[in-house]
C-alpha positions as CSV (number, residue, x, y, z in Angstrom):
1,X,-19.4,112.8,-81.4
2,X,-22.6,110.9,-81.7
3,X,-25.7,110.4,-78.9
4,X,-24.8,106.9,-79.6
5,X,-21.4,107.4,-79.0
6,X,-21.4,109.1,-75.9
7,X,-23.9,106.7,-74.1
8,X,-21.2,103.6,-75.5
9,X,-18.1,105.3,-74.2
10,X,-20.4,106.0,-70.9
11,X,-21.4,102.2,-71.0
12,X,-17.1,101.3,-71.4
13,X,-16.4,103.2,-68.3
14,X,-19.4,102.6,-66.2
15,X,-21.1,106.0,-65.9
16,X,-24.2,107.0,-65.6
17,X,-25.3,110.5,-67.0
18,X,-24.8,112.3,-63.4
19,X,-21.5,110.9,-63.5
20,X,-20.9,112.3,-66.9
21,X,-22.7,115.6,-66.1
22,X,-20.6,115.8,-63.4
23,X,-17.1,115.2,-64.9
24,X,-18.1,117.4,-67.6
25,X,-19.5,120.3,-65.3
26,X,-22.4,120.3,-67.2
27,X,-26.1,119.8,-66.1
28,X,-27.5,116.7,-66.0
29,X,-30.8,117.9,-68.8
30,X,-27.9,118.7,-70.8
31,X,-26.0,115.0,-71.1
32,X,-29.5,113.3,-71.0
33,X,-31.4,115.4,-73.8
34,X,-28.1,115.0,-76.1
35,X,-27.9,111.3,-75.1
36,X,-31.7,111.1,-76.5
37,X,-30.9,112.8,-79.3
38,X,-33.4,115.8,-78.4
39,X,-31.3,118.7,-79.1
40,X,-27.7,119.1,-79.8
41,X,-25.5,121.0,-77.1
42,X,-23.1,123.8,-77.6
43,X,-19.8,123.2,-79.4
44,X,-18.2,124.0,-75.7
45,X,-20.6,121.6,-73.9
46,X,-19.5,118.9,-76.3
47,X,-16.5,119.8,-76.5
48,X,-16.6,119.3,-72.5
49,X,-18.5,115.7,-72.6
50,X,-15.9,114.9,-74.7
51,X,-13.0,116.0,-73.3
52,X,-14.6,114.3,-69.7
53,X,-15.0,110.9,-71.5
54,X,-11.3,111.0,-73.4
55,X,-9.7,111.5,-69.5
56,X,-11.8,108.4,-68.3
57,X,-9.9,106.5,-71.2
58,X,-12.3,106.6,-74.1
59,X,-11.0,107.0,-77.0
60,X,-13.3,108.5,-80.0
61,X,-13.3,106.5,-83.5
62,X,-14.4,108.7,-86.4
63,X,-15.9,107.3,-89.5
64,X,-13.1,106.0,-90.9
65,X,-12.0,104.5,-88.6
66,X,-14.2,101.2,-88.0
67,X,-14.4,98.4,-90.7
68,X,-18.0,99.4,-91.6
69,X,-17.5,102.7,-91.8
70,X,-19.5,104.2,-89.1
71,X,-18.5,105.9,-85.9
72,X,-17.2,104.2,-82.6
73,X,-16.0,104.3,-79.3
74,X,-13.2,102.5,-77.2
75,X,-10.9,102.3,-74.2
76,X,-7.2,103.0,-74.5
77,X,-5.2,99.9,-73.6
């Protein structure tokens, strides 16, 4: 999961970083440094932003899987 990612699947389901912090049980430096792309969290606090934003509905595109090639984000239907 990208920085850009995560602040695009926030954006889908209308949270802010507390709210991801939150749902992630995480602190809120932690979300907003990764979000700026000023340091990469642990594989478990990833792991957990992920795992927050994939039980909101988001569902994580890798880079196959969008027409230009890069990564993306959407909501399940």
């Amino acid at each position: 999961m990208t920085p850009a990612q995560s602040r695009a699947a926030c954006g889908l389901v209308d949270w802010s970083q507390t709210e991801l912090a939150r749902a992630s049980n995480l602190s809120e430096s932690t979300v907003r440094d990764f979000e700026k792309g000023r340091r990469v969290p642990s594989v478990n606090n990833l792991a957990a932003i992920k795992r927050a934003l994939e039980d909101a509905g988001v569902i994580f595109q890798d880079d196959g899987a969008m027409i230009d090639g890069g990564p993306g984000v959407r909501l399940k239907r």
